[in-house]
Phi, psi and omega in degrees: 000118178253120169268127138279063209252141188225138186315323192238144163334308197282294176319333179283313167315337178309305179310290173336268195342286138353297216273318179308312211288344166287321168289334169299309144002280187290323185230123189250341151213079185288160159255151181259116166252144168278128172256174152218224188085182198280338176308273200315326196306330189270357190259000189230341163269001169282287162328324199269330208289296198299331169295297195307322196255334195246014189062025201268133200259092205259038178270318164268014174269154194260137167239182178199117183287161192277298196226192152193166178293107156306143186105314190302126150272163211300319165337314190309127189315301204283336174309159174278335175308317164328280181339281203303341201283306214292298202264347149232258219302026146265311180303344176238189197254028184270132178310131154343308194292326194288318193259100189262143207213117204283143172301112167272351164269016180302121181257017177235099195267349175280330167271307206292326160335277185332304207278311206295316177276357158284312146011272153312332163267348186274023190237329196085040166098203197248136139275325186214127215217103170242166214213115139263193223217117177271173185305338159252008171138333202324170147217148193009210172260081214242117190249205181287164203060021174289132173291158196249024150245041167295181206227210174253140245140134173288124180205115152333126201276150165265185167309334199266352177272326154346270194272327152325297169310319199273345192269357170268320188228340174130197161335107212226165170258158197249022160231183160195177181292148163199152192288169193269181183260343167306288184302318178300339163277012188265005183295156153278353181215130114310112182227142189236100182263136188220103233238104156101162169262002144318302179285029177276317172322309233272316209284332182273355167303296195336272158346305173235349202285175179251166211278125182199166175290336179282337181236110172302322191282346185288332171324313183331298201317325183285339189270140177297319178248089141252155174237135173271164150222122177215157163288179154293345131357283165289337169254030176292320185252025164312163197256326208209040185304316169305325179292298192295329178302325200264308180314289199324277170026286195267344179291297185315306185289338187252313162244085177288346177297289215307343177258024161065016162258020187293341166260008188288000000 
């Protein structure tokens, strides 16, 4: 597990970015999985900057959205197909075809589940698994008591996600598709972007807490490649702020890729 922290929002989403565009860079046709909600926007208008101007090329890239609003048609101003539509993927060169996102208007939602993870191994898998994080502990929506081998499956949302959700787009449905905590470890890289003191409680769960169900993200702690990205803010109530400082450090002189500088 490598933790970052960096001073600022903006600067930390670059960074994110940066880590996306090295992997495309090195595998030019990685799979993506997407999350959304507001932690990502500075990292996909980051991302968007680096296609126009800098030639970074998503034409073979595969994406799999983490979740949607079950009920939602993909039109609906509040889907996530909107969101992702509107805020990447009308802005880059990723294929139609390419970009998979789960049906919230599905009336057989136990196969549109099935076929999303099939999908996914028919891709060969997630390469780079990128994440926020919720107030309760959350990766996608996968919320406490969530199993940590779960798949993709409809799972009722909590209050804090409610109302979290809800101060963002308005009224929300309170269940939805969501890729499993089972499937997210099955990515080869993780990167976990976290925002604000809100998410500090949720991040320092993750991070030092001990691996439970009650916090979907501490599952983390078992995947070999994770990356935190976090402001100070968020990593305000870490433990062992000096140590993860001294790895990045030391990451940077031996594997600078993993921070998205191999080509700087």
């Amino acid at each position: 597990m490598l933790v970052v922290i960096i001073p600022d929002r903006e600067k930390a989403s670059s960074q994110a970015a940066k880590i996306v565009a090295d992997q495309i860079r090195r595998k030019p046709d990685s799979v993506l999985g997407l999350p959304t909600g507001n932690t990502p926007l500075g990292m996909y208008s980051e991302l968007i900057r680096m296609h126009r101007e800098e030639g970074v090329d998503l034409s073979r890239v595969t994406t799999f959205n983490l979740d949607e609003y079950f009920g939602l048609k993909r039109e609906h101003p509040q889907s996530f197909f909107r969101y992702t539509h509107e805020n990447f993927l009308d802005h880059v060169n990723i294929k139609p075809e390419n970009a998979h996102i789960p049906d919230g208007a599905s009336k057989d939602f136990s196969k549109t589940c099935a076929d999303y993870e099939a999908a996914i191994k028919n891709t060969g898998g997630i390469d780079l698994q990128i994440l926020g994080i919720g107030r309760t502990g959350h990766i996608g929506f996968n919320e406490p008591t969530s199993s940590l081998a779960s798949r993709t499956r409809l799972k009722t949302l909590s209050d804090e996600t409610i109302n979290d959700n809800s101060k963002i787009s308005g009224d929300i449905p309170t269940v939805a598709i969501t890729i499993g905590i089972g499937t997210i470890l099955e990515a080869r890289n993780i990167l976990l972007l976290a925002f604000g003191e809100a998410k500090a409680e949720a991040v320092a769960k993750a991070i030092e807490g001990p691996i439970s169900s009650s916090c979907s993200a501490s599952a983390l702690q078992m995947h070999p490649h994770v990356t935190f990205i976090l402001d100070e803010s968020a990593a305000a109530k870490l433990s062992h702020r000096g140590y993860y400082d001294r790895v990045v450090e030391q990451t940077l002189k031996l594997s600078p890729e993993r921070l998205g500088h191999s080509n700087d």
